[in-house]
C-alpha positions as CSV (number, residue, x, y, z in Angstrom):
1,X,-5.5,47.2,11.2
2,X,-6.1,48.7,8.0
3,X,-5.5,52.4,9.0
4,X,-3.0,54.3,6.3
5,X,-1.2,57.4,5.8
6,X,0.8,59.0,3.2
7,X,3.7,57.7,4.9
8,X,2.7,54.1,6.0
9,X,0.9,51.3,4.7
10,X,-1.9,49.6,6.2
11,X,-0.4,47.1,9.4
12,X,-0.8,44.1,7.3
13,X,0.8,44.7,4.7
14,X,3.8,46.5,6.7
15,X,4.6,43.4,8.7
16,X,4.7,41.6,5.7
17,X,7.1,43.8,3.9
18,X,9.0,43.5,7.0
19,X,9.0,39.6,7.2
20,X,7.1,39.3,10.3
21,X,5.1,36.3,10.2
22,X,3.8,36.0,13.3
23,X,2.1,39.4,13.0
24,X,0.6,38.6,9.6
25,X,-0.7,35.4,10.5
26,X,-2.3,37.0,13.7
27,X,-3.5,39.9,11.6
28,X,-5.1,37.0,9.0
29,X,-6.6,35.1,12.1
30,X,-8.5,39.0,13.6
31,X,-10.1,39.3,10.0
32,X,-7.3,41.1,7.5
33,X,-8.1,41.6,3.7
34,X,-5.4,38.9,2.0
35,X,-5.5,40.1,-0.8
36,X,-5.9,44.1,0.4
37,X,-4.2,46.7,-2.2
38,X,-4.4,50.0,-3.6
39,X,-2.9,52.2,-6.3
40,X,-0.3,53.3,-3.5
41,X,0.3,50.1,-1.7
42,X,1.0,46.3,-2.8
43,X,-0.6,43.6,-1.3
44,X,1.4,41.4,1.6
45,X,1.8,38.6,-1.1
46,X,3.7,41.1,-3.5
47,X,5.6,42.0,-0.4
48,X,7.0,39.0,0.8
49,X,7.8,37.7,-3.1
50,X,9.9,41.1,-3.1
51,X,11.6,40.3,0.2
52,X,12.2,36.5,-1.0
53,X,10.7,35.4,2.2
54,X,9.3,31.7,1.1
55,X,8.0,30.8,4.5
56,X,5.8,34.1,4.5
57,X,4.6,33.7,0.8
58,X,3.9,29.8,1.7
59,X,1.8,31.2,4.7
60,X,-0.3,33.5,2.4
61,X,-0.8,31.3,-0.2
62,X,-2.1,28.3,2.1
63,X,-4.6,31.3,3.1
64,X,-5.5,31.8,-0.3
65,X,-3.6,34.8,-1.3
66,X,-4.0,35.7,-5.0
67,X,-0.5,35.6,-7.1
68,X,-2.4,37.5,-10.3
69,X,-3.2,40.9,-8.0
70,X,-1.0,43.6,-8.5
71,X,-1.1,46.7,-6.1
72,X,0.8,49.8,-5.8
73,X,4.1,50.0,-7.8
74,X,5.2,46.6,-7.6
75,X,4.2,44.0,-10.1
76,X,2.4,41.1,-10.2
77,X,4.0,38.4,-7.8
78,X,5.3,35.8,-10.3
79,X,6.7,38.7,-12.7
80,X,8.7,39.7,-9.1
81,X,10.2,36.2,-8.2
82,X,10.7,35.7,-11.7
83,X,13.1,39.3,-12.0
84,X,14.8,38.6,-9.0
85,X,15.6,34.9,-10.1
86,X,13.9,33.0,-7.0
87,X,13.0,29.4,-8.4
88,X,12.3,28.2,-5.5
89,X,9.1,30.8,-4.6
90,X,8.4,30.4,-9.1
91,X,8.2,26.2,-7.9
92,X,5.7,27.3,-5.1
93,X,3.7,29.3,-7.5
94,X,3.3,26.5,-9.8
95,X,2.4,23.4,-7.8
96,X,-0.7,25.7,-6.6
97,X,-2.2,25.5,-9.6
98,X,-3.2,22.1,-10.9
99,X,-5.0,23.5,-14.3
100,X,-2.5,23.5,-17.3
101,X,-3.8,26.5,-19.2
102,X,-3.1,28.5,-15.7
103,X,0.3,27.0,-15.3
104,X,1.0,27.6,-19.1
105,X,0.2,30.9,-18.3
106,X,2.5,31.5,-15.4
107,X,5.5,29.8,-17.2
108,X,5.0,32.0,-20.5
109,X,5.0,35.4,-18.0
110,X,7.7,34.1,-15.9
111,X,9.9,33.3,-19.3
112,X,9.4,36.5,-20.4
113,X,10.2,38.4,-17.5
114,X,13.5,35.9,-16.2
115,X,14.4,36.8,-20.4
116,X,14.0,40.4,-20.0
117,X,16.2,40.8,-16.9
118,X,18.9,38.2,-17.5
119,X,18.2,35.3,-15.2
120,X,19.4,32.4,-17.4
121,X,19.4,29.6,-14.7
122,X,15.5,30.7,-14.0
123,X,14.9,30.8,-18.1
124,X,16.5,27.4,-18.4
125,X,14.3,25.7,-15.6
126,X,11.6,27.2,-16.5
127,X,12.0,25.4,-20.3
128,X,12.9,22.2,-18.4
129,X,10.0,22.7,-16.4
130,X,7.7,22.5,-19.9
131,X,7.5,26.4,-20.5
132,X,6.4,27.2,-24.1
133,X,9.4,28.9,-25.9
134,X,7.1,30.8,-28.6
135,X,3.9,31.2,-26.2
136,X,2.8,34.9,-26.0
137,X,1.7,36.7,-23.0
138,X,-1.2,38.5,-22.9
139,X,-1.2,42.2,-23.4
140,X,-1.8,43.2,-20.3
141,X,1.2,40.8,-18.9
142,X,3.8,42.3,-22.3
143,X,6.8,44.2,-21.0
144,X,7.0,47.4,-23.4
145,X,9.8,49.1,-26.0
146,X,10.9,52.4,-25.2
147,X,8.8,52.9,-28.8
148,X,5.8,51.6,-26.7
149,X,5.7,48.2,-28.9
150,X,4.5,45.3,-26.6
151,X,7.7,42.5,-25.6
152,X,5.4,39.0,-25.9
153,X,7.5,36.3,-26.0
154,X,11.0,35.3,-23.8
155,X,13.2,35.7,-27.3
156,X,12.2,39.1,-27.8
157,X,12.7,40.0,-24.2
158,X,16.3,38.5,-24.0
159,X,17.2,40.3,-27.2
160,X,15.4,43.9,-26.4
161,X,17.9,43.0,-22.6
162,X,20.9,42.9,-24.3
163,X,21.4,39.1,-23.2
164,X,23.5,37.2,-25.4
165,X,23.8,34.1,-23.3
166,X,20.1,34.2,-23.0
167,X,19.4,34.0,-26.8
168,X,21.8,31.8,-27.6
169,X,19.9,29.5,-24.8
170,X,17.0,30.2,-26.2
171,X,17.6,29.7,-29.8
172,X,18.9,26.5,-29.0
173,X,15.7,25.3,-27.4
174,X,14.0,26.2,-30.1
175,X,12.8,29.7,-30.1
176,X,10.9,31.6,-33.0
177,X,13.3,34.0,-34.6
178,X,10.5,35.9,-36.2
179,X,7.9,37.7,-35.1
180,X,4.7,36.2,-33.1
181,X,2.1,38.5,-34.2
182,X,2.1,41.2,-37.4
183,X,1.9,44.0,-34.5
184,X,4.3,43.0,-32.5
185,X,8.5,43.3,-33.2
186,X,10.4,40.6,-34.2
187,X,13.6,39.9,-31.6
188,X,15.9,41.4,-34.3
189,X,13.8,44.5,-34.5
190,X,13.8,44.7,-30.5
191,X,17.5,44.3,-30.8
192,X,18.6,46.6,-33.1
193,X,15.9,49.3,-31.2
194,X,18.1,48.9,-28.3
195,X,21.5,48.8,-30.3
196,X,22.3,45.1,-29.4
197,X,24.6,44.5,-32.0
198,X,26.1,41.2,-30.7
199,X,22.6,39.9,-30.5
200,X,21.8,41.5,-33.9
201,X,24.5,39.7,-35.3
202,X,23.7,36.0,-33.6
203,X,20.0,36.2,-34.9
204,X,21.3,36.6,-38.2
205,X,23.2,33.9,-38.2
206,X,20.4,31.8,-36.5
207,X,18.0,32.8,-39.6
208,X,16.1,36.2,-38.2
209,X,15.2,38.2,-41.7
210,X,16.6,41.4,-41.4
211,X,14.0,43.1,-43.7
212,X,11.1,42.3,-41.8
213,X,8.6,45.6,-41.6
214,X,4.9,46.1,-41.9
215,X,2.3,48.6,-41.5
216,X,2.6,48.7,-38.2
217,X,6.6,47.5,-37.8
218,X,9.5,49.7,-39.0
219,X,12.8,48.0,-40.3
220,X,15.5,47.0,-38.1
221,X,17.7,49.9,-40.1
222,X,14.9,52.7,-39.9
223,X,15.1,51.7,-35.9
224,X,18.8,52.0,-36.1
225,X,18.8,55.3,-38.0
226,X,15.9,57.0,-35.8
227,X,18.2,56.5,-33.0
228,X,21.4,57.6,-35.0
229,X,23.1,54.6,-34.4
230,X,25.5,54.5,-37.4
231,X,27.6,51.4,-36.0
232,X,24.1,49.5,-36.5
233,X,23.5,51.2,-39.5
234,X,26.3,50.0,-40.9
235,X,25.6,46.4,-39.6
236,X,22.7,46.1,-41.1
237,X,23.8,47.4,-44.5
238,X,26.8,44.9,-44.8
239,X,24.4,42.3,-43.6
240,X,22.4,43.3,-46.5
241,X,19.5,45.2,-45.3
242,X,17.4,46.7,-47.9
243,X,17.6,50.7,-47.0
244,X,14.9,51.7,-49.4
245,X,12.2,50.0,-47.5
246,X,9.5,51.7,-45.4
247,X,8.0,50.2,-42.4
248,X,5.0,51.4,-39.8
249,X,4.4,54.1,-42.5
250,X,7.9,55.7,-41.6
251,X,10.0,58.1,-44.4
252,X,13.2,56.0,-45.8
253,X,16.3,55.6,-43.6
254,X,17.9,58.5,-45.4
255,X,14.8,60.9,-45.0
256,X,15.2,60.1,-41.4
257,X,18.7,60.4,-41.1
258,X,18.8,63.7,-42.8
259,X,15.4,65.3,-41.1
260,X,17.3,64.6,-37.6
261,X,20.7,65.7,-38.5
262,X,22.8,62.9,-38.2
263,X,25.4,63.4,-41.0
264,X,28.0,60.5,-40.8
265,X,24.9,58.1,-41.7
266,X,23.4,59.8,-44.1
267,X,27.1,59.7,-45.4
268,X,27.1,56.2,-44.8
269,X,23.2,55.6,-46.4
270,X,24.5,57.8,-49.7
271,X,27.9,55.8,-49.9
272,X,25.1,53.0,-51.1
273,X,25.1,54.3,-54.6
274,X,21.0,52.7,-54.6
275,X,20.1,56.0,-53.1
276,X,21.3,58.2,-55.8
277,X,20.4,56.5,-58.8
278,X,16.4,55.1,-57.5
279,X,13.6,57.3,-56.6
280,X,12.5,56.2,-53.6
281,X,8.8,56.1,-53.4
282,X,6.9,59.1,-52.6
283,X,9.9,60.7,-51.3
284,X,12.0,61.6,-54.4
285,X,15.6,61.0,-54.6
286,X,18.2,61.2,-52.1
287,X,19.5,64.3,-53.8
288,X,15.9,65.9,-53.8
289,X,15.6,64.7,-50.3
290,X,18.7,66.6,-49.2
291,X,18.1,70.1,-51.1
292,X,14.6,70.4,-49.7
293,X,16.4,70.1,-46.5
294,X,19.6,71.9,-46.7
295,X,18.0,75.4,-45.6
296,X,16.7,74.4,-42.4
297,X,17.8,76.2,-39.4
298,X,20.2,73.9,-37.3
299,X,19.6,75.0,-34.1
300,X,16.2,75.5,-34.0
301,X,13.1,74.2,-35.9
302,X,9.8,76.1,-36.0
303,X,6.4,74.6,-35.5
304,X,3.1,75.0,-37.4
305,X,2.2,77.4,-34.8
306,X,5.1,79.4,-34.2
307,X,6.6,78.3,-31.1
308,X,9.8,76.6,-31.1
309,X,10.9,73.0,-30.1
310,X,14.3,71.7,-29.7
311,X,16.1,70.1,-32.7
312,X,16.7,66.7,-32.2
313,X,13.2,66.7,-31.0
314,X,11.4,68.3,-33.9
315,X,13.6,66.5,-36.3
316,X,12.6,63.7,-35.0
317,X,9.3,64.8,-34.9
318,X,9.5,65.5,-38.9
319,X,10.8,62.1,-39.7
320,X,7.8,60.1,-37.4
321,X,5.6,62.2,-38.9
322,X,5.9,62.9,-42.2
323,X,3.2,61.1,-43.6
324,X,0.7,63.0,-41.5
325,X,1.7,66.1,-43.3
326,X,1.8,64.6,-47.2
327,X,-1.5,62.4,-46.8
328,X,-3.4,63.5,-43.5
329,X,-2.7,60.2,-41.5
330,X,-2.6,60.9,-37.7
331,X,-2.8,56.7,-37.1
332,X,0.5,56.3,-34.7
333,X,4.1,55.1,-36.5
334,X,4.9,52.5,-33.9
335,X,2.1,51.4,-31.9
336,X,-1.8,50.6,-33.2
């Protein structure tokens, strides 16, 4: 019962992905492995969480089925009921366990992931049910940024989403507009990475400080300009962000925006006379910035050892790492 090919899973876990309960609980009765998984197949609980069977994953779990095993390229069960919005197999998962620092940690994952995907009914029981608003997940549980930055609490998720209803639920139960942890990015930050700029605006007005950076952290703007978002750029700068500051040892917003060739915001970044008149430092003026620039190729960019990449890519590549090449860093811009 536990043959496999390349084509087919093992038979338990087949007749639970296919919502036959008699066959699993016959399997379970002959000796199956409950909780049987590999790095190519899920395990029958993951399954029938995926298929939003309850009567199967009430079956497993009476047989002591595992809801923290993850197999194959599914995740974990709760994170699955909890994407596709299916209270009633999240309520099942919670009565099982008794302990509150393991139900604390099921309604903290569950938040994040309902945040992350949308479901507002499931993010709103799941607060009426007790869950911790500002409660992190653990690493290993944290949805990731495109930039590889670690998504630990619901607010972040909703806003990194894109869901406005979400935040604005959030907020209003009482959620943390800043950031949980000096490594990890604040919801405005997630935001304005994924060019959000409803949410952008509604954490501002809820209090979210738009400056926010550290060693580790770029600025909401430096996010904006790395992904030549001028419409956020120029959010941000009425809102009043300060476009001088350097975050997760990243060059200035206009060193950025000039490295990867996106002229209308470095128009946009030089219309803000500060540029011109301030030495940003380490970097020089704006003006210096530019005319060390201006002779670059545009269509190509050379590397160090003569090959050549493409030029949004090596621009990039300039701006993220130009303080490896003044002061020897190789430490990563984004992520520890």
């Amino acid at each position: 019962m536990d043959a496999q090919t390349q084509q087919f899973p093992p038979a338990f876990q087949g007749a639970a992905s296919k919502e036959h309960k008699e066959i699993v609980e016959l399997l379970l009765d002959n000796g199956a492995e409950i909780d049987a998984h590999d790095q190519r197949c899920s395990t029958a609980l993951q399954c029938a969480v995926a298929t939003c069977n309850k009567r199967l994953v009430e079956l497993l779990l009476d047989k002591g089925a595992g809801i923290d095993i993850q197999g194959g390229i599914l995740p974990k069960p709760v994170n699955i009921a909890s994407a596709n919005g299916n209270w009633r197999i999240l309520k099942l998962f919670l009565t099982r366990y008794v302990d509150a620092q393991a139900q604390g940690d099921i309604l903290a994952r569950a938040l994040v992931v309902a945040a992350l995907h949308g479901q507002r009914r499931i993010v709103q029981l799941l607060v009426l049910n007790g869950a911790n608003l500002n409660q992190q997940v653990e690493s290993s549980g944290a949805v990731l940024l495109s930039t590889g930055e670690r998504l630990m609490t619901a607010l972040q998720a909703a806003a990194a989403g894109g869901h406005k209803s979400v935040v604005k639920l959030l907020i209003k139960s009482g959620a943390d507009v800043g950031a949980p942890h000096h490594r990890s990015v604040t919801p405005l930050q997630a935001a304005a990475t994924r060019g959000h700029r409803g949410i952008v605006r509604l954490l501002l007005d809820n209090g979210a400080g738009i400056d926010e950076h550290n060693q580790h952290s770029p600025t909401a703007i430096q996010r904006a300009v790395v992904n030549g978002d001028r419409e956020m750029t120029d959010l941000l700068l009425c809102r009043g962000a300060d476009a001088s500051l350097q975050g997760a040892r990243l060059a200035p917003p206009l060193y950025i925006a000039v490295a990867m060739g996106h002229k209308s915001i470095v128009r946009l970044l030089l219309s803000h006379d500060s540029y011109i008149k301030t030495p940003s430092e380490r970097y020089g003026t704006a003006l210096i910035v530019m005319l060390s620039l201006r002779h670059r190729p545009k269509d190509q960019v050379h590397s160090h050892g003569g090959s050549v990449m493409g030029d949004h890519d090596s621009r990039l590549l300039q701006a993220l790492m130009l303080e490896d090449r003044r002061y020897g860093d190789e430490e990563s811009k984004f992520t520890d």
